[in-house]
N, CA, C and O atoms as a Tinker XYZ file with bonds, in Angstrom:
   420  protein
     1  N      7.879000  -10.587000   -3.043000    73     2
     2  CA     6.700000  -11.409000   -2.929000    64     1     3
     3  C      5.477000  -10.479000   -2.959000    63     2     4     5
     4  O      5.379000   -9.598000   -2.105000    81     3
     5  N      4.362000  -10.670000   -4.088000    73     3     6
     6  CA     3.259000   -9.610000   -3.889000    64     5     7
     7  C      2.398000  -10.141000   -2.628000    63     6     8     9
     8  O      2.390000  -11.255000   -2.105000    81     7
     9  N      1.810000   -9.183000   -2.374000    73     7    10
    10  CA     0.623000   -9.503000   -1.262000    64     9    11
    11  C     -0.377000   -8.993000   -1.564000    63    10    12    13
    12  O     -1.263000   -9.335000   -0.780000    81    11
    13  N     -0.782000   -8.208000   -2.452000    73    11    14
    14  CA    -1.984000   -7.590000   -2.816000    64    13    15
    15  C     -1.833000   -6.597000   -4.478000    63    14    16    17
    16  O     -1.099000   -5.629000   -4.676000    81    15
    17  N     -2.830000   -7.281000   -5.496000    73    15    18
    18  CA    -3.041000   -5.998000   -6.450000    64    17    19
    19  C     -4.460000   -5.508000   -6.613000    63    18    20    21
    20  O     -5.265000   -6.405000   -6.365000    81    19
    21  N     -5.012000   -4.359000   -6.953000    73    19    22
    22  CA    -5.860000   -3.836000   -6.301000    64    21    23
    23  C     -6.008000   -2.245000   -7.466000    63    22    24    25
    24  O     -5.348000   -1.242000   -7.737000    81    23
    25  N     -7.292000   -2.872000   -7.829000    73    23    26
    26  CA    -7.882000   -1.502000   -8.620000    64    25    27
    27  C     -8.976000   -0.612000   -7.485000    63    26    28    29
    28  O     -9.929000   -1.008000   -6.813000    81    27
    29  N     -8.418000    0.571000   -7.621000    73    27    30
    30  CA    -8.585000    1.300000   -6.412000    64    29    31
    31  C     -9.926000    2.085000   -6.737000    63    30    32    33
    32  O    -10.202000    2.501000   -7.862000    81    31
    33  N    -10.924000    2.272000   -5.328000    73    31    34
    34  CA   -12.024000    2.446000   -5.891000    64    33    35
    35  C    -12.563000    3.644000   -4.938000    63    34    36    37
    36  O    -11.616000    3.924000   -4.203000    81    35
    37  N    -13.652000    4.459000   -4.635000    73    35    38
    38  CA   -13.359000    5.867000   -4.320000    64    37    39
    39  C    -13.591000    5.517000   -2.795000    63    38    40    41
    40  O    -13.347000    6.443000   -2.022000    81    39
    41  N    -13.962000    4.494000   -2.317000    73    39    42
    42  CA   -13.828000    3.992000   -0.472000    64    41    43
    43  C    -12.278000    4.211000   -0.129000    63    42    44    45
    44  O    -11.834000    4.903000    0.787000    81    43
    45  N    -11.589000    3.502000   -1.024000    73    43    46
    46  CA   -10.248000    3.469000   -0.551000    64    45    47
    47  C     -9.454000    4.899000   -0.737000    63    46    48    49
    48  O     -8.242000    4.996000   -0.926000    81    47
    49  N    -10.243000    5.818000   -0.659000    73    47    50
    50  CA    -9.360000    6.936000   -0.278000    64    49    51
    51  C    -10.264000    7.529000    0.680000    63    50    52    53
    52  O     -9.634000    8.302000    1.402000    81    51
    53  N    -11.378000    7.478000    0.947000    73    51    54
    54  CA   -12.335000    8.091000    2.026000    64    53    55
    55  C    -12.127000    7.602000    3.537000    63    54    56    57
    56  O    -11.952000    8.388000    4.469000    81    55
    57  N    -12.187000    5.527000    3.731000    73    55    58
    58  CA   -11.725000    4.894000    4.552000    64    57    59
    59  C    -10.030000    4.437000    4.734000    63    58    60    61
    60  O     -9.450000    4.296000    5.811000    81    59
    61  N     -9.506000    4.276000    3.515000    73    59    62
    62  CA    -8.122000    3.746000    3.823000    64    61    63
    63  C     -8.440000    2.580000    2.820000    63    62    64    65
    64  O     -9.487000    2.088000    2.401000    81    63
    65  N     -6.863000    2.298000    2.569000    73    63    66
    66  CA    -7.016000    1.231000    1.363000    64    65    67
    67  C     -7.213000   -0.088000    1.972000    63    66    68    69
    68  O     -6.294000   -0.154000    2.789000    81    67
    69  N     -8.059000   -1.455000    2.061000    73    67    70
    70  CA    -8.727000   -1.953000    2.592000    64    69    71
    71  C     -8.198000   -3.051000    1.615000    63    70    72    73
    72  O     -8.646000   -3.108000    0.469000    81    71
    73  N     -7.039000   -4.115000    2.159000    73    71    74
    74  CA    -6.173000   -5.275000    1.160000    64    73    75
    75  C     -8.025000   -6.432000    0.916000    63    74    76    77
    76  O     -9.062000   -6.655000    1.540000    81    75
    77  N     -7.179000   -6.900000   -0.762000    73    75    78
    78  CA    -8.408000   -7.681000   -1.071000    64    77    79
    79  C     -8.896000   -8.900000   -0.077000    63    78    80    81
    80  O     -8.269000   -9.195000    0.941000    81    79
    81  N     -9.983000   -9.507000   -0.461000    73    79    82
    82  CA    -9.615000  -11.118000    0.717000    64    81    83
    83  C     -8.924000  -11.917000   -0.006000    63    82    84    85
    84  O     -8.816000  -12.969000    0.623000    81    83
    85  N     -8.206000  -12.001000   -1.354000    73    83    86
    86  CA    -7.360000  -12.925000   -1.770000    64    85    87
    87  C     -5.933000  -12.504000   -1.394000    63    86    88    89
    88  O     -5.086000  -13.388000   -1.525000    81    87
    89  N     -5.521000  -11.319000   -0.954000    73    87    90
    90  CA    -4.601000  -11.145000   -0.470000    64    89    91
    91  C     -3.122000  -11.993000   -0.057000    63    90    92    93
    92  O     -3.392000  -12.596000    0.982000    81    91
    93  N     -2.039000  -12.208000   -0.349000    73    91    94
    94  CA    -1.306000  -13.132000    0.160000    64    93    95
    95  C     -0.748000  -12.398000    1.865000    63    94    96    97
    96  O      0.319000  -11.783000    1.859000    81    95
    97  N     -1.300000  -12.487000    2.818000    73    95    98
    98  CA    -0.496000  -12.107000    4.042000    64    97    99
    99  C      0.467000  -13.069000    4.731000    63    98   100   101
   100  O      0.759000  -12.937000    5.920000    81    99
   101  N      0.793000  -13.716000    4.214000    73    99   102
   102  CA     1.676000  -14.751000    4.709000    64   101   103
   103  C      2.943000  -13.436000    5.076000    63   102   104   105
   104  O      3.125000  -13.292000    6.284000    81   103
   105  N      3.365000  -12.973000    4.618000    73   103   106
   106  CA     4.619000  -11.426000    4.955000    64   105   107
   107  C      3.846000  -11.130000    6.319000    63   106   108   109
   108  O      4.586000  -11.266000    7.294000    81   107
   109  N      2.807000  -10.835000    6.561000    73   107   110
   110  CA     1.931000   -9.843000    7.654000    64   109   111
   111  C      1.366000  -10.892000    8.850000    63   110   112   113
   112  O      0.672000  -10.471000    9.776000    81   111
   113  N      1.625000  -11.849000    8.759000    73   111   114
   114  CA     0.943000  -12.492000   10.157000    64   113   115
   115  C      1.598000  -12.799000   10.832000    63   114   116   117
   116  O      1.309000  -13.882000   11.342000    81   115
   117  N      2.727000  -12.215000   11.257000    73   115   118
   118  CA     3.233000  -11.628000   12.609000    64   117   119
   119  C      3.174000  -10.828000   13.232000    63   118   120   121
   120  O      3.882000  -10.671000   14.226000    81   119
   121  N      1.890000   -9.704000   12.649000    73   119   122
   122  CA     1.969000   -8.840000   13.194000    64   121   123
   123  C      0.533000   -8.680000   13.784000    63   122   124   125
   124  O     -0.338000   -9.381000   13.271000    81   123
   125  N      0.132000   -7.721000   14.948000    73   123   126
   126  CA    -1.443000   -7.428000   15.602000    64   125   127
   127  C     -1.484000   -6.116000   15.834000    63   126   128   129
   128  O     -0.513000   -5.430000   16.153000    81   127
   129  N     -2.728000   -5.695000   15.664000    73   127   130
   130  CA    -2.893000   -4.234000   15.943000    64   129   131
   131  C     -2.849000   -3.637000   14.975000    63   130   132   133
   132  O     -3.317000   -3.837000   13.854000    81   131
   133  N     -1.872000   -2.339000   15.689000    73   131   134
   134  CA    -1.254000   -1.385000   14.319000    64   133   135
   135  C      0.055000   -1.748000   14.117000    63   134   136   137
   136  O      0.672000   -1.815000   15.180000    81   135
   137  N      0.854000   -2.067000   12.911000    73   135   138
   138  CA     1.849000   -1.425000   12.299000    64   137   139
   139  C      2.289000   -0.980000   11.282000    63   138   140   141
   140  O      1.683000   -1.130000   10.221000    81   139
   141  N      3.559000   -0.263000   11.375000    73   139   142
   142  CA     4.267000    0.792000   10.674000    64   141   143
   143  C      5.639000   -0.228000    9.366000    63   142   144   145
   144  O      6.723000   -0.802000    9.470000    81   143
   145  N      4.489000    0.153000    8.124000    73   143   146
   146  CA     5.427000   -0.518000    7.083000    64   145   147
   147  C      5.989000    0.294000    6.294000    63   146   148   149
   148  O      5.342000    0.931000    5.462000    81   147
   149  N      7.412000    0.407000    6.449000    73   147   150
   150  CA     8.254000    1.394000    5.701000    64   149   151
   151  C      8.667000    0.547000    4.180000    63   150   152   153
   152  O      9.397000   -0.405000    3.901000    81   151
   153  N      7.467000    1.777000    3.152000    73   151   154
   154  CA     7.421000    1.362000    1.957000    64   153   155
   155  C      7.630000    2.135000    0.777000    63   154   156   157
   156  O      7.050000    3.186000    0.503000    81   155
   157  N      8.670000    1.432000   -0.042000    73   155   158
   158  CA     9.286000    2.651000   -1.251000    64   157   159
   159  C      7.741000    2.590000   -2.535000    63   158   160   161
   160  O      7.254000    1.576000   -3.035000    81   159
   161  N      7.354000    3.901000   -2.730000    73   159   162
   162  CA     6.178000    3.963000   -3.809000    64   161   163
   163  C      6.952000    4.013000   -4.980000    63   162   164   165
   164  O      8.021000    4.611000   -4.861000    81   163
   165  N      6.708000    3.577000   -5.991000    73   163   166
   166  CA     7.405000    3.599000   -7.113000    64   165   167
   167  C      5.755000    3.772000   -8.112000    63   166   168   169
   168  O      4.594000    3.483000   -7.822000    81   167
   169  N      6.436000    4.414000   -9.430000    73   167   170
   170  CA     5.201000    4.103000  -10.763000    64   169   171
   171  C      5.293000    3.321000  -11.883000    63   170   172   173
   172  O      6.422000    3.146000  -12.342000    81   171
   173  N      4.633000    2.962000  -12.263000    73   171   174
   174  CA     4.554000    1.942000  -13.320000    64   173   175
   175  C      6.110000    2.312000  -14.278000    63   174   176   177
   176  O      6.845000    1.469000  -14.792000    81   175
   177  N      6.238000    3.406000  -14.293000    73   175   178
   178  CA     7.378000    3.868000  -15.283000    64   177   179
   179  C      8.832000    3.711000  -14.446000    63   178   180   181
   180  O      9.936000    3.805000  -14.983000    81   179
   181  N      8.553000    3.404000  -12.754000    73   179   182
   182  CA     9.854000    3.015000  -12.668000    64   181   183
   183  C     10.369000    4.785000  -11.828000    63   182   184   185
   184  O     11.527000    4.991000  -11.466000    81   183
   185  N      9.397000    5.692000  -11.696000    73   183   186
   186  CA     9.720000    6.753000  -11.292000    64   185   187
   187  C      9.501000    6.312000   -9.179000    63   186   188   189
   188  O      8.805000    5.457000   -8.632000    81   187
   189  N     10.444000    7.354000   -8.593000    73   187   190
   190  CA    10.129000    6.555000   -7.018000    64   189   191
   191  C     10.133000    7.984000   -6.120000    63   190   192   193
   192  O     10.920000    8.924000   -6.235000    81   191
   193  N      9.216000    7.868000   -5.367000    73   191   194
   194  CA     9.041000    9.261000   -4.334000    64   193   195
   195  C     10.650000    8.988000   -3.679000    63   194   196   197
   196  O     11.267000    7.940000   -3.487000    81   195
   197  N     11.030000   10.503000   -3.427000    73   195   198
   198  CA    12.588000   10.111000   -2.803000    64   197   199
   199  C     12.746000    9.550000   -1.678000    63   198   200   201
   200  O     13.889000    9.216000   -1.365000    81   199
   201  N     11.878000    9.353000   -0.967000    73   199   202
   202  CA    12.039000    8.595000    0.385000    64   201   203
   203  C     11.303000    7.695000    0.703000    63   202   204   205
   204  O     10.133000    8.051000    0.848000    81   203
   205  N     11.579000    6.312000    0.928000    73   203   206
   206  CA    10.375000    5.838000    2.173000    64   205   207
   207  C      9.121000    6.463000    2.419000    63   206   208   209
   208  O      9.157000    7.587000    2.920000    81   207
   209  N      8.024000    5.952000    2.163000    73   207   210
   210  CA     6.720000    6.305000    3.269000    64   209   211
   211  C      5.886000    4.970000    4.044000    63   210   212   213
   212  O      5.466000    3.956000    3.485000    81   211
   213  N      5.796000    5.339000    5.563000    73   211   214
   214  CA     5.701000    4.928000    6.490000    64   213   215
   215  C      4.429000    4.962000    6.421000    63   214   216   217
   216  O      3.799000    6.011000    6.557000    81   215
   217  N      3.661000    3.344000    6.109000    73   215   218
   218  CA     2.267000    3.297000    6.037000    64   217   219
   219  C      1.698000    2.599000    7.185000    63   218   220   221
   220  O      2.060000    1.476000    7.537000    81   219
   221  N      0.658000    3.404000    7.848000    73   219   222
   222  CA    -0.114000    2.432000    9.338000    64   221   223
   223  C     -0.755000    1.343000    8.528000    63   222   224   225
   224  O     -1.135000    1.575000    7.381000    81   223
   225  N     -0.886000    0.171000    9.079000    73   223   226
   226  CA    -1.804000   -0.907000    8.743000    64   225   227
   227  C     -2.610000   -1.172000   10.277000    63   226   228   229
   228  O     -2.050000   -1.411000   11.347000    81   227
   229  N     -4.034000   -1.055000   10.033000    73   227   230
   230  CA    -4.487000   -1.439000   11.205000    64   229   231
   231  C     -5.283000   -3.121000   11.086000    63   230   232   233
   232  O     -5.897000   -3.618000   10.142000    81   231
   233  N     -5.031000   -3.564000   12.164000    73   231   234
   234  CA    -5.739000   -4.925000   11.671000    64   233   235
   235  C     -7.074000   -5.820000   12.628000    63   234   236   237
   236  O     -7.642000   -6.911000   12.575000    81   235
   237  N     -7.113000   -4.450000   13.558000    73   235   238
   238  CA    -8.019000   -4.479000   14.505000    64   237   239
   239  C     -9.477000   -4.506000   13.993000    63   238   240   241
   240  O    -10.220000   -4.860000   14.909000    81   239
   241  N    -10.063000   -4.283000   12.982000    73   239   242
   242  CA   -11.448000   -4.888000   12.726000    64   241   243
   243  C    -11.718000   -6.195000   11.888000    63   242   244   245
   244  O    -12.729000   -6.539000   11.276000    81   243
   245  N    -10.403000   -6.864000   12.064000    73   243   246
   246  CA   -10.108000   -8.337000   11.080000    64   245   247
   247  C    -10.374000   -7.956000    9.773000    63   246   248   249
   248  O    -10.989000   -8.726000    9.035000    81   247
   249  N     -9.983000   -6.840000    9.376000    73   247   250
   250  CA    -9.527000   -7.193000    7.970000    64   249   251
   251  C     -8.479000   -5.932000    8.293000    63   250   252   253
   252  O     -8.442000   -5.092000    9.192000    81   251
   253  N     -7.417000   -6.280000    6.805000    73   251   254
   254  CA    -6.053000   -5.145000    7.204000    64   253   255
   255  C     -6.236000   -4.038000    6.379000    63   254   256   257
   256  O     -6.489000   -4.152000    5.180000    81   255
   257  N     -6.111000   -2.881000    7.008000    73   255   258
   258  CA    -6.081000   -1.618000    6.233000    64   257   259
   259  C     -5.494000   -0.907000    6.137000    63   258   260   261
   260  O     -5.067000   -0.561000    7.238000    81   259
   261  N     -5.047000   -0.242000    5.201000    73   259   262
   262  CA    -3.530000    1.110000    5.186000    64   261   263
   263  C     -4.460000    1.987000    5.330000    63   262   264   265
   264  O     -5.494000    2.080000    4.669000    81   263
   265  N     -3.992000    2.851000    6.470000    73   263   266
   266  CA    -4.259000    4.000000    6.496000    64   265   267
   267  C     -3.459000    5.514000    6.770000    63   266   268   269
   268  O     -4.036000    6.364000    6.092000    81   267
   269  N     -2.386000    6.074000    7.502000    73   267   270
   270  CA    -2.267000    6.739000    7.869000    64   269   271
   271  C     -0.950000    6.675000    6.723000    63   270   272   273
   272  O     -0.339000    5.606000    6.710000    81   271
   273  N     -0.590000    7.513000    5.981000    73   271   274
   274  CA     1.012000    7.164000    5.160000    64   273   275
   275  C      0.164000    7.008000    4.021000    63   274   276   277
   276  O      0.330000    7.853000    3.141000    81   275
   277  N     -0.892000    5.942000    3.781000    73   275   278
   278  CA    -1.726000    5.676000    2.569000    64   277   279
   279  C     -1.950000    7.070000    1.802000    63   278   280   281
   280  O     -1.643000    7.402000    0.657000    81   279
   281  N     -2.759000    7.947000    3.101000    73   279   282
   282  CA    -3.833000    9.041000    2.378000    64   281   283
   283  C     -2.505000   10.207000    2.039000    63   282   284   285
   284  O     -2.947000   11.354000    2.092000    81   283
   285  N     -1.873000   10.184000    1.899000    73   283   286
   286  CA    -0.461000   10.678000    1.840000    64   285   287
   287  C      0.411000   10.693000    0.649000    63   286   288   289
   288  O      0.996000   11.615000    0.081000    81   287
   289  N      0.326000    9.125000    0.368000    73   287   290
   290  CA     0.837000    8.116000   -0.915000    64   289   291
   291  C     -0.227000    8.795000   -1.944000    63   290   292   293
   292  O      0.164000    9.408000   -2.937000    81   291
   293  N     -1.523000    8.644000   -1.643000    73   291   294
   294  CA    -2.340000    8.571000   -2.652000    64   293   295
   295  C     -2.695000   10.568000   -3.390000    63   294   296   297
   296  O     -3.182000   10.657000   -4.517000    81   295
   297  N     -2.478000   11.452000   -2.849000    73   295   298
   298  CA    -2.479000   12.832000   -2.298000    64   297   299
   299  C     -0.955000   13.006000   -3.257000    63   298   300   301
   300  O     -1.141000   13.639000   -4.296000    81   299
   301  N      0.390000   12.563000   -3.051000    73   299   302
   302  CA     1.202000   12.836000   -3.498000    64   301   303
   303  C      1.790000   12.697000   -4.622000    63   302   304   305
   304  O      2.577000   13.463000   -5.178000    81   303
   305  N      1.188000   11.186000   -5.116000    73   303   306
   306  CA     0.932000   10.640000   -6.406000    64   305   307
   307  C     -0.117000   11.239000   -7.252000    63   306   308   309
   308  O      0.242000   11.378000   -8.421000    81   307
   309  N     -0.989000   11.525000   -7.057000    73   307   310
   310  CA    -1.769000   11.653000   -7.516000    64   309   311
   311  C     -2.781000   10.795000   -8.277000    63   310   312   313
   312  O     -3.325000   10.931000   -9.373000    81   311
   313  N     -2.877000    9.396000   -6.837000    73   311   314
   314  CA    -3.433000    8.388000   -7.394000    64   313   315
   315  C     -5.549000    8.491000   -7.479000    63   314   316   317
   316  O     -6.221000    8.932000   -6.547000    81   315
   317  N     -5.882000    8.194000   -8.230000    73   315   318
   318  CA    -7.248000    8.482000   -8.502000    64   317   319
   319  C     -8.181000    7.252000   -8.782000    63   318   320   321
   320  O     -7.587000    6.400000   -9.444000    81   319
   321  N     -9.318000    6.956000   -8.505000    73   319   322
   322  CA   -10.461000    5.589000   -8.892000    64   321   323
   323  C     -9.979000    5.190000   -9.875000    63   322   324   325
   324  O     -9.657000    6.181000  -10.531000    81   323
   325  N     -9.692000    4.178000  -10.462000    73   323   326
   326  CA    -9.783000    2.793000  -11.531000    64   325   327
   327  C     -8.158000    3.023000  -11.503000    63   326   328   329
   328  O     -7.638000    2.734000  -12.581000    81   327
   329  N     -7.352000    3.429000  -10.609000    73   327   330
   330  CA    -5.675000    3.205000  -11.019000    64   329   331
   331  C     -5.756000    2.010000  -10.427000    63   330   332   333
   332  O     -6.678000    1.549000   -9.755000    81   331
   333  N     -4.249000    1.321000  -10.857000    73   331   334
   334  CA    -4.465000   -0.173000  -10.026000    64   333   335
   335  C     -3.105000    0.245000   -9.044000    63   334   336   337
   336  O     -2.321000    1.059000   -9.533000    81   335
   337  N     -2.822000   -0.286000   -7.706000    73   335   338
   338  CA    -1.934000   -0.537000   -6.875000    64   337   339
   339  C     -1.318000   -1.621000   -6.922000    63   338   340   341
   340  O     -2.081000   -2.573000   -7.091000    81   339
   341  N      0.335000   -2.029000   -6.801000    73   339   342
   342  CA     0.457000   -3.731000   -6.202000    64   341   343
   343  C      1.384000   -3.500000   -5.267000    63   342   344   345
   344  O      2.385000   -2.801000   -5.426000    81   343
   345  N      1.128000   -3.974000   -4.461000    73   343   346
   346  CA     2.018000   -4.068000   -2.639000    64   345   347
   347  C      2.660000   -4.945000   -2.986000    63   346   348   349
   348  O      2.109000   -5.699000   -3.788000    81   347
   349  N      4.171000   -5.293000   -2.553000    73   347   350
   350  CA     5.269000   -6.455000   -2.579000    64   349   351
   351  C      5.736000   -6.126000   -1.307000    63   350   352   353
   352  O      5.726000   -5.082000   -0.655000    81   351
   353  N      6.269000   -7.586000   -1.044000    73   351   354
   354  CA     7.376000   -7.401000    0.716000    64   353   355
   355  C      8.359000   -7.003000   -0.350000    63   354   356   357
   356  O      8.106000   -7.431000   -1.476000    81   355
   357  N      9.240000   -6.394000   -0.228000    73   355   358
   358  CA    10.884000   -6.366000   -1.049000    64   357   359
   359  C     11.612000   -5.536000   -0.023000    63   358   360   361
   360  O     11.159000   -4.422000    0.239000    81   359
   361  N     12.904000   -6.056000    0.696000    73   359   362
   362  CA    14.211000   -5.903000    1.565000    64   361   363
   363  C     14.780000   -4.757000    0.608000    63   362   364   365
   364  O     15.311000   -5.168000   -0.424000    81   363
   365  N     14.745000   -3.448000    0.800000    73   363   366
   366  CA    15.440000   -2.277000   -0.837000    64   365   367
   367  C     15.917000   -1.493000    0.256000    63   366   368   369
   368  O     14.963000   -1.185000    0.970000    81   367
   369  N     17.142000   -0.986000    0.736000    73   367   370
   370  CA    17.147000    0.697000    1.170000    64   369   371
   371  C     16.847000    0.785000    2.329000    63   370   372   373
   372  O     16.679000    1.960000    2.653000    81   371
   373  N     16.581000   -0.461000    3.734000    73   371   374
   374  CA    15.795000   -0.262000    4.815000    64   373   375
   375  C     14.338000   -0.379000    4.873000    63   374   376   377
   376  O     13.700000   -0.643000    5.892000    81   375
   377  N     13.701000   -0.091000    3.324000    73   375   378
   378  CA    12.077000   -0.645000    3.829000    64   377   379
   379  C     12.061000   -2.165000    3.106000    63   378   380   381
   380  O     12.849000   -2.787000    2.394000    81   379
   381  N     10.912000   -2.385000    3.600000    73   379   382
   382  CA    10.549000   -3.816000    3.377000    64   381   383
   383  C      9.291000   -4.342000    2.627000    63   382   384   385
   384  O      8.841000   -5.483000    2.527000    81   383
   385  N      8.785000   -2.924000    2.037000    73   383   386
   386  CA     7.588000   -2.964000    1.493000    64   385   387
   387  C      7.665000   -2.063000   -0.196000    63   386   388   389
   388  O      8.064000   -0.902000   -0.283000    81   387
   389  N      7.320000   -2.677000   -1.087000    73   387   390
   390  CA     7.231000   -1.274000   -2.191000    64   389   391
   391  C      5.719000   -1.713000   -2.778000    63   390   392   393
   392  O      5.091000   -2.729000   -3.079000    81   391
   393  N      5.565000   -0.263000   -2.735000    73   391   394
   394  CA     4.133000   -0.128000   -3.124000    64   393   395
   395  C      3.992000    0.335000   -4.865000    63   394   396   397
   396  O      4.425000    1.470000   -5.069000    81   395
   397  N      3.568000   -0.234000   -5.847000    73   395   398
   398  CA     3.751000   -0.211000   -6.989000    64   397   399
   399  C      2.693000    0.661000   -8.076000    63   398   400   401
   400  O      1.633000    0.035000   -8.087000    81   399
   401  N      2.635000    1.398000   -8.631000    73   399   402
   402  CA     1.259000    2.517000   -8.945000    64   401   403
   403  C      0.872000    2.218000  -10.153000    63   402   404   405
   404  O      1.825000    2.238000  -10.933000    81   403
   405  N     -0.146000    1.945000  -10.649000    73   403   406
   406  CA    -0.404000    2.009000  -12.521000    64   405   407
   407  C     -1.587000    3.022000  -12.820000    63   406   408   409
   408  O     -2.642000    2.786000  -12.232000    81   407
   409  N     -1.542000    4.075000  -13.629000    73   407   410
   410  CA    -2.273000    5.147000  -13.076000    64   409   411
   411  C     -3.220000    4.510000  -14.764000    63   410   412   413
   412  O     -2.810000    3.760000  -15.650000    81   411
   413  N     -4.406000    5.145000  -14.620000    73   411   414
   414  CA    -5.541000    4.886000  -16.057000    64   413   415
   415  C     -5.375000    6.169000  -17.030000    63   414   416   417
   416  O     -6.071000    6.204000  -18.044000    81   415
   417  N     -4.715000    6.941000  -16.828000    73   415   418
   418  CA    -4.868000    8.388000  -17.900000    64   417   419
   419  C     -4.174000    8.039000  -18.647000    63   418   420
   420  O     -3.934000    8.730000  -19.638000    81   419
């Protein structure tokens, strides 16, 4: 189920990636505060970091934001302004989240 796609813009690596307001959170509103979404990154080509990464979502200023695991994702990929992201809930391997990459080069 997606919950967010998202052309990434140079805030979202300074503050944390910051889900759109069309967002589907229907997956996420059980949750308050902070939590920890264990999520497989994959790239448009189908290539996948070998493990799980464990992204903070904070949701304490009413809107939800990845942050801690994000700046990590984005650093390791080598994701950069105008790539697009898409977040899905998906049950794979123990996580419950895959985070999906489409890079512009």
């Amino acid at each position: 189920m997606e919950i967010f796609t998202k052309q990434l813009t140079p805030i979202d690596f300074e503050r944390g990636l910051e889900l759109p307001p069309r967002s589907n959170l229907e997956p996420l509103q059980h949750f308050q505060g902070t939590i920890e979404l264990s999520t497989i990154v994959e790239s448009a080509a189908g290539t996948r970091l070998p493990e799980p990464v464990t992204i903070h979502c904070s949701t304490k200023s009413g809107s939800l934001v990845l942050k801690r695991g994000w700046y990590d994702i984005a650093r390791d990929v080598g994701l950069r302004s105008g790539d697009t992201v898409t977040f899905y809930q998906e049950v794979n391997g123990g996580a419950r989240f895959k985070l999906k990459v489409r890079s512009v080069r």
